[in-house]
N, C-alpha and C positions, 0 to 999 in steps of 0.2 A: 357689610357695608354700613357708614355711619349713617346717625341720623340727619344731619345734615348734608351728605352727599343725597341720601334719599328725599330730601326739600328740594333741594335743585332740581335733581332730576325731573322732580312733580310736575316741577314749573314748568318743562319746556314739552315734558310728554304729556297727551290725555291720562287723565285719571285712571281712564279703562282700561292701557297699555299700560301704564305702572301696574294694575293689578294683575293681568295677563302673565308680563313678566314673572312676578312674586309666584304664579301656581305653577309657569311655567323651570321655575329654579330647579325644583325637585328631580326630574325631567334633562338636566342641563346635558349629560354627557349622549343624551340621544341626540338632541338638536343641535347637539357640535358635530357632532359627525354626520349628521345633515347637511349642516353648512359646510364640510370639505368637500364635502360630496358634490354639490348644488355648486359650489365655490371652481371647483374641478371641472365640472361641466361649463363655466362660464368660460373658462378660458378656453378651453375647446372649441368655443364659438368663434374662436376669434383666426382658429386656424382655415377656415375655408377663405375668406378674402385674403387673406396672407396667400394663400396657396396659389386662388387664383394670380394675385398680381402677379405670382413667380411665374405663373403658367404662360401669363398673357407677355411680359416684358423678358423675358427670359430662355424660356425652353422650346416657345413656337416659335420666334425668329429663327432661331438655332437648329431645330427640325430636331432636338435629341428624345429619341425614343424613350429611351430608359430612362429615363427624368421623367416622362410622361408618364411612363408608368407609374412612378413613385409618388410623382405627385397625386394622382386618382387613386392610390391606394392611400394614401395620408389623407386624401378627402374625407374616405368611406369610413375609416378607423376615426377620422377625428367626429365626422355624423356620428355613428355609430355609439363611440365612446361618450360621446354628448346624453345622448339620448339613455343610456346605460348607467351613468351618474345619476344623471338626473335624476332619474325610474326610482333609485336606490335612494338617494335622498330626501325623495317622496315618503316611500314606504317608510323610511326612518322614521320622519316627520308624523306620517299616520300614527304607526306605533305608541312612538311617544304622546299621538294628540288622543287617541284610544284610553291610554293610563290616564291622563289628567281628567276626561271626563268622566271614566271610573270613578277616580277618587272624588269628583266633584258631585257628584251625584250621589256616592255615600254620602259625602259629609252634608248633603242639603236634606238626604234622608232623616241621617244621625242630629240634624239640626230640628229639623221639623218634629225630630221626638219629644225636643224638648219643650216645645210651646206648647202655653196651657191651651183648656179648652174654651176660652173665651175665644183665642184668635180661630180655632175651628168652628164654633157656632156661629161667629159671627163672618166668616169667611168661605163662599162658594168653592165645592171641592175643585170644582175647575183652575180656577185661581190658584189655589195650593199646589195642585198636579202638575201647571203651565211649568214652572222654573224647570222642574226632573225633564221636561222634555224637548220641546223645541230651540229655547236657549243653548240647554249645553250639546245639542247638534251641534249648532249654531256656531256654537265656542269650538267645539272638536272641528269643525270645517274648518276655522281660521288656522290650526294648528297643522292639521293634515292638508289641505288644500291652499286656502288663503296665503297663510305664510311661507311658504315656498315660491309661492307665485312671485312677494315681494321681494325675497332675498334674490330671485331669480331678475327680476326688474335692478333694482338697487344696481349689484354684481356685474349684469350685463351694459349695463349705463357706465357703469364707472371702468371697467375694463373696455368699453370700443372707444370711450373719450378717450382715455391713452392710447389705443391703437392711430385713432383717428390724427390724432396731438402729433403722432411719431411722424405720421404719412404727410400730413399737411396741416400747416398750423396757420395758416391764415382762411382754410376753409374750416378749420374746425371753432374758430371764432365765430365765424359764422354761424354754427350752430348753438351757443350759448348762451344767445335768447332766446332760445327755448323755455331753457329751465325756467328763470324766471315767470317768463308766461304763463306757463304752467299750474306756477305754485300760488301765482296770482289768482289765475282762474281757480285752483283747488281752495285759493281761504274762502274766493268769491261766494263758492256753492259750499262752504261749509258746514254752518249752518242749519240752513237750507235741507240739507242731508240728514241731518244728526233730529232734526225733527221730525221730521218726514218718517226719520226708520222709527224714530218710537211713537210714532201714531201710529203707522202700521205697526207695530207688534203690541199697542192697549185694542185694537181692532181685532187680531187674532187671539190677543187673550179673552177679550169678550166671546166671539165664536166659539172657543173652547169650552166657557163657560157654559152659553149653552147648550150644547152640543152634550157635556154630562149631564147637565139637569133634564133635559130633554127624555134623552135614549132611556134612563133611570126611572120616567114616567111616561114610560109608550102605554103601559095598561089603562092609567088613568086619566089621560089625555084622551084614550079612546074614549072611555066610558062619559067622558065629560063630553064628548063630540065635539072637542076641538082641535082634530087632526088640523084641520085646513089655516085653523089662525096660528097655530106653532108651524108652520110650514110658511105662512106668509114671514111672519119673525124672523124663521131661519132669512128667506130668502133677503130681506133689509140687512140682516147683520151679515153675508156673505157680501150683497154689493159694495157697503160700507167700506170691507175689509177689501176688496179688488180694488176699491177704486184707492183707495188710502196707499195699496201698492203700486197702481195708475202712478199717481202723483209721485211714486220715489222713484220711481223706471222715467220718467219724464226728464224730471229733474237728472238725473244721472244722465239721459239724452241728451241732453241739455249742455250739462260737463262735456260730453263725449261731445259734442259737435264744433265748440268754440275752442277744446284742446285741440282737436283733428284741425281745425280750420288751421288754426297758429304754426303747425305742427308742417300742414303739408304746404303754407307760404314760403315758410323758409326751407323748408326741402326742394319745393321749385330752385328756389334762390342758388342754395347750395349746389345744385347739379350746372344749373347754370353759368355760375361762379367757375364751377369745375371743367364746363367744356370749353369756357373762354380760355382758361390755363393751360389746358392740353394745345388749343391751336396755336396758342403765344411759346407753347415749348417750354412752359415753365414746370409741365408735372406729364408723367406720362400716363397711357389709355391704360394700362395696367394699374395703376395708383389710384387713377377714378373709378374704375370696378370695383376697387377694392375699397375705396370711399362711401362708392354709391352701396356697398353691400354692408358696410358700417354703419352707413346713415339709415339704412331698412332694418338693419339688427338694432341700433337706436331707437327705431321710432317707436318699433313693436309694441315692446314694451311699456313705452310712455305714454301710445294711443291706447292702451288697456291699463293703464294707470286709474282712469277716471271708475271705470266697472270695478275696479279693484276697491278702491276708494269706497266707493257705493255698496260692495258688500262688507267691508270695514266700518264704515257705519251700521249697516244690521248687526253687526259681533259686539259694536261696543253697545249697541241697545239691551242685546240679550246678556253681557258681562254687567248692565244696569239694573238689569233685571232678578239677575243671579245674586248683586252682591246685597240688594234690598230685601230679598229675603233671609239672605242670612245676615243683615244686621238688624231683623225682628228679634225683639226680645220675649221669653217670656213671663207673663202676670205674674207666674205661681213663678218661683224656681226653687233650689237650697241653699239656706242660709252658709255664711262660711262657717267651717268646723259642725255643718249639720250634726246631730244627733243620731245614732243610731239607736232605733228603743229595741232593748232587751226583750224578751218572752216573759220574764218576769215579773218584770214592770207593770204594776198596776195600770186600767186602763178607763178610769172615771174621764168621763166626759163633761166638761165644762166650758159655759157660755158666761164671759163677764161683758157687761157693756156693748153687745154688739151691734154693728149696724152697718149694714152692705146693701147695695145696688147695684144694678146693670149699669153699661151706661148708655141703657135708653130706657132704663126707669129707674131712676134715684131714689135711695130711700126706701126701698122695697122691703128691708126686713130690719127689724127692731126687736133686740133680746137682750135687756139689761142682763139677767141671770137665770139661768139655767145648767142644771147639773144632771147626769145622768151617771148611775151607779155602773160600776162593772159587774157584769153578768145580769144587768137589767134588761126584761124586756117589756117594750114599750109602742104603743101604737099613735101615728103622726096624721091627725085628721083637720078638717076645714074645707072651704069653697075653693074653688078653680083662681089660681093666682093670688092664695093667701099666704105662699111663700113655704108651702110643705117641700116642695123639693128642692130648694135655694138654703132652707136649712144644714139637709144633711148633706146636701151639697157640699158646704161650708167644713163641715164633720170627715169625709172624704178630700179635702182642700183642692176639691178641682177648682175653688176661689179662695180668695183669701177675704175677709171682711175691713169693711173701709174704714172703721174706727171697731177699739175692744178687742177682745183676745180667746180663742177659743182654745182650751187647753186639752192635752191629751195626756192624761197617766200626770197630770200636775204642771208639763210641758206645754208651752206652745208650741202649737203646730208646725210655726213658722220655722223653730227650730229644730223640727225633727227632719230628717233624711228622707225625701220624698218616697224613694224605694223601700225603705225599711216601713213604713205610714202607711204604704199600700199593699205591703205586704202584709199587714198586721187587720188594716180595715177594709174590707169588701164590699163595694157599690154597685148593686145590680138596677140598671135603669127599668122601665117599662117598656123601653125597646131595645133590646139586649145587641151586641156585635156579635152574629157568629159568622165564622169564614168558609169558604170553598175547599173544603175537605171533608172528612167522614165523621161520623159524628163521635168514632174516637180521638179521633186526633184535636176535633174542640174542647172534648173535656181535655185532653192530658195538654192544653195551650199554658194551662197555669204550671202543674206539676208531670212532667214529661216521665219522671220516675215509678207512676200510680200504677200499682198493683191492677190485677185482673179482678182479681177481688173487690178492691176499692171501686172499679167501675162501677160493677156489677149491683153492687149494696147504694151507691150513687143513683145508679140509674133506676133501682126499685123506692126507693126513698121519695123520689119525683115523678114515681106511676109512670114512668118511660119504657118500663119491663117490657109491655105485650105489643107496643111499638117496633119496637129493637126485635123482638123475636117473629115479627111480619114482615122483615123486611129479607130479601134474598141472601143480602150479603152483612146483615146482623148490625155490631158496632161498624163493622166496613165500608156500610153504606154510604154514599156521598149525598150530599142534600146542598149542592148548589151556589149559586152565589147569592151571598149575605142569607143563608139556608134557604133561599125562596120554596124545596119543597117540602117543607113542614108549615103547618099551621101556625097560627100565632102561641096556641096555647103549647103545642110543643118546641117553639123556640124557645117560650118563659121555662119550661120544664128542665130542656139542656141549658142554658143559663142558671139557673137555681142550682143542680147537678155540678158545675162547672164551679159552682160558689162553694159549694160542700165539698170537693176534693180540694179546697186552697186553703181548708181550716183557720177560717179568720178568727180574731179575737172578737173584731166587731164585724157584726153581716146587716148591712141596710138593704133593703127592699123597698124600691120606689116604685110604687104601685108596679112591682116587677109577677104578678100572679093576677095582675088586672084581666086577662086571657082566659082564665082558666073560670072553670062552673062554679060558685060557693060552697058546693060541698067538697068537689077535690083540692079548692084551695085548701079550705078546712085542714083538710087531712094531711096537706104536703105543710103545710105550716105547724099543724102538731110537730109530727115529722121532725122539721127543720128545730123547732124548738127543743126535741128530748137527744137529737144525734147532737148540737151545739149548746148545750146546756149551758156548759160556762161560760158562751161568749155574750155578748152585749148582743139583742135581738131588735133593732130598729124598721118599722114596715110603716111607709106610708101607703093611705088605704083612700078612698070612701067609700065603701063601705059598710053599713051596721052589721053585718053576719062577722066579718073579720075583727071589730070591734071590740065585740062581746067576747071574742079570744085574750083579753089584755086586759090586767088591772090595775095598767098606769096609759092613759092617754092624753096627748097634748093636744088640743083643739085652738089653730090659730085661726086669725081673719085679718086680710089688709095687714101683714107682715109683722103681728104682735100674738104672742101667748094667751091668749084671752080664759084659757082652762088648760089645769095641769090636774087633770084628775090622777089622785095616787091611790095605794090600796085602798080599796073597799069602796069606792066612789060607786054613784049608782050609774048604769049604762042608760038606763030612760034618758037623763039629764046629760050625758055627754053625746050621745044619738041626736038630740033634739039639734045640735050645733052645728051639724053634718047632712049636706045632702042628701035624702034617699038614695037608693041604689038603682040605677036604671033597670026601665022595665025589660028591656030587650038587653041582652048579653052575649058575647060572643061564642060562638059553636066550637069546640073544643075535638076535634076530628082525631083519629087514634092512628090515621094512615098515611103515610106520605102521596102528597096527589100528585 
């Protein structure tokens, strides 16, 4: 289709139905044989008032049996076969409306992979999760349900008007301000509708919202003793949401009463029209049965036009909802003709000019120049929010910096292949992601290929041995969602673990061993340093026991380098820069609780 047929079209349909259409194309040969189907069945409808007028004008003056019979068997085949299309044309419609939100939902998945993690920090998981769910019901309903309802409407309207046309054309004039009125009262509450459903649906996506943040903190909601004020909360945002749909079911009432009104004025009219005809001998009692059973097959549909209507407003809220997520972009993405970096490829780390912000704190980090060798290791110290982890942040490019350039292997970043960049550099947070499965299958998330061996020397590497070998069912063991049953110091453990089988060139630790005691950090950090010798070793820390491990430390404050101690620097003087180490530290438990 051109582009200019596509402009037109815009104009006269919603937005939200041109787009419908476009996911619905892929799809076309289901929903055509839907429509024969549903199309088949309409006409079918049209055989019982036929039948009857033959019954009434015809076969009962005449007293002929056998016509009688015929006709109540063409009755029951013509119900029958109605009902039987139809069925099938549904089911069509389902199927095909099934595939589309399949594929809609991968691609909001496959979309959502692509956004950086600015739009996740700064975006409640609820919020993210809403689109995958209730929309594309939403949307699958219109397809499987909704839309059949309409073609069934449409179809039926336009095949009893010719029926009605054929039988009597000066009563079926009569019915033809209908339409208008109708369409009147549907611009009337247009509107009206289309706001209404998306107030109700930013109402349920707020519920949603909380409703994961909630459930996600029942532990420490308790411990905080404010079950009863997140209970009063839920219960505001639940009314909220009821009443918000109050007001769209009103309003649709509302439709529904002033079409019905219009609806069954002129239906009076019309019958009455019709039995003045019959007495004046101008139309017979068989023609107005079969009138009157055209004008009830007419109106069905038209008086559920308005519900119809009203949940076509919910579909095109949630195809509003669908299509604004996927026209989020993301912060980070790859450049075109990205770079794929080689294994070969030198991997010096460099900072010219740089200067990046949130953006709800501007300006947060300032680094004219800094270099870091390959195969250096180096330790990232300072106060709380002097931008130690916004650095290597930057070095990972889960950001990109707002002016200056940070280069990798002599590249920028910007133009290297995001997959190949993070394939190559490993960024373990202080609160690591592990998943609902065993705690082999977390390690082999990176390298699915990993020897038994490789585990094994992984898991001893990170003091996870005598863990692993308490438990009943070994690597086997399952430890929960987001591992809730391991400690913290054996999440950082299998994270660490998880870093060492994906063999980075560069491996950052961001206070990712903050969990564990000073001396087994000690030691897994040896560890990590003599199994990764040749890669680039980056640990942000505070504190001075990990310190004194490194004989190149960068001590920032307030988002600038303020010490780049390099060989041979003394630790007295770069300790003094650095907060102590708290007195109290976390308990490091060897067992799954």
């Amino acid at each position: 289709m051109s582009s200019v047929t596509q402009q037109r079209r815009s104009h006269w349909l919603p937005p939200e139905l041109v787009w419908l259409i476009k996911e619905i194309r892929p799809l076309l040969r289901w929903h055509l044989a839907s429509f024969l189907c549903i199309t088949a069945g309409s006409l079918l409808a049209l055989l019982s008032p036929l039948l009857l007028k033959w019954l009434i004008d015809g076969i009962i003056p005449q007293r002929r049996i056998g016509l009688l019979l015929l006709a109540v068997a063409l009755i029951f085949l013509g119900h029958q076969g109605r009902v039987a299309l139809t069925s099938l044309g549904s089911y069509l419609m389902l199927s095909a409306s099934q595939k589309m939100g399949l594929t809609l939902r991968v691609r909001l998945l496959e979309h959502l992979d692509t956004l950086s993690a600015e739009y996740y920090e700064d975006t409640p998981v609820g919020t993210v999760m809403y689109p995958l769910k209730e929309p594309i019901e939403e949307i699958s309903y219109f397809g499987s349900d909704l839309l059949p309802a309409i073609l069934r409407m449409l179809l039926t309207t336009t095949f009893t008007l010719a029926a009605m046309s054929a039988l009597s054309p000066v009563l079926t004039l009569t019915v033809l301000p209908l339409i208008p009125v109708f369409l009147v009262t549907r611009q009337h509450f247009r509107r009206k509708l289309a706001t209404e459903a998306d107030a109700a649906q930013d109402d349920r996506l707020a519920w949603s919202n909380f409703l994961e943040e909630h459930l996600s903190s029942v532990v420490s909601i308790q411990l905080l003793c404010q079950e009863k004020r997140q209970e009063r909360r839920a219960f505001r945002l639940l009314v909220r949401s009821l009443r918000s749909q109050q007001r769209l079911y009103r309003t649709a009432t509302w439709f529904t009463v002033w079409s019905s009104l219009a609806i069954v004025l002129a239906m009076s009219a019309v019958i009455g029209y019709g039995g003045k005809s019959v007495l004046a001998g101008t139309l017979t009692i068989g023609s107005l049965v079969a009138f009157y059973g055209f004008v009830t097959q007419l109106f069905d549909p038209l008086s559920g036009a308005s519900e119809l209507y009203a949940r076509a407003q919910k579909t095109f809220a949630s195809i509003r909802q669908v299509r604004a997520t996927l026209a989020l972009r993301p912060t980070v993405a790859n450049a075109h003709g990205a770079l794929i970096f080689p294994k070969e490829h030198g991997s010096e780390i460099e900072f010219a000019a740089v200067e990046f912000g949130y953006s709800r704190n501007k300006g947060l980090l300032n680094v004219p120049s800094l270099r870091i060798l390959p195969g250096e290791q180096i330790a990232i110290a300072g106060e709380n929010g002097a931008g130690k982890s916004t650095l290597v942040r930057l070095i990972a490019r889960l950001y990109d910096p707002v002016s200056g350039t940070v280069r990798f292997g002599g590249e920028d970043l910007r133009k290297i292949d995001l997959k190949s960049l993070r394939q190559t550099v490993c960024y373990v947070p202080r609160d690591p992601v592990l998943f609902d499965g065993t705690i082999a299958s977390n390690l082999l998330f990176v390298r699915p290929a990993t020897s038994e061996e490789e585990l094994q020397a992984a898991i001893q590497l990170v003091e996870l041995s005598a863990l692993v070998a308490s438990l009943p069912h070994g690597l086997r063991q399952r430890i929960g969602p987001d591992a809730c049953q391991l400690s913290g110091g054996e999440r950082q453990r299998l994270a660490l673990a998880r870093a060492i089988l994906q063999q980075p060139r560069v491996l950052i630790l961001d206070e990712a061993t903050s969990c564990l005691d000073p001396s087994a950090e000690i030691i897994i950090l040896e560890g990590l340093r003599i199994k990764l010798s040749t890669s680039t070793f980056i640990v942000v820390t505070h504190r001075g026991s990990t310190l004194s491990m490194f004989r190149r430390v960068l001590v920032l404050s307030r988002g600038s380098v303020i010490e780049d101690g390099g060989m041979g620097s003394s630790r007295a003087d770069l300790a003094d820069c650095v907060p102590p180490p708290p007195k109290f530290r976390p308990r490091d438990s060897n067992a799954i609780k």
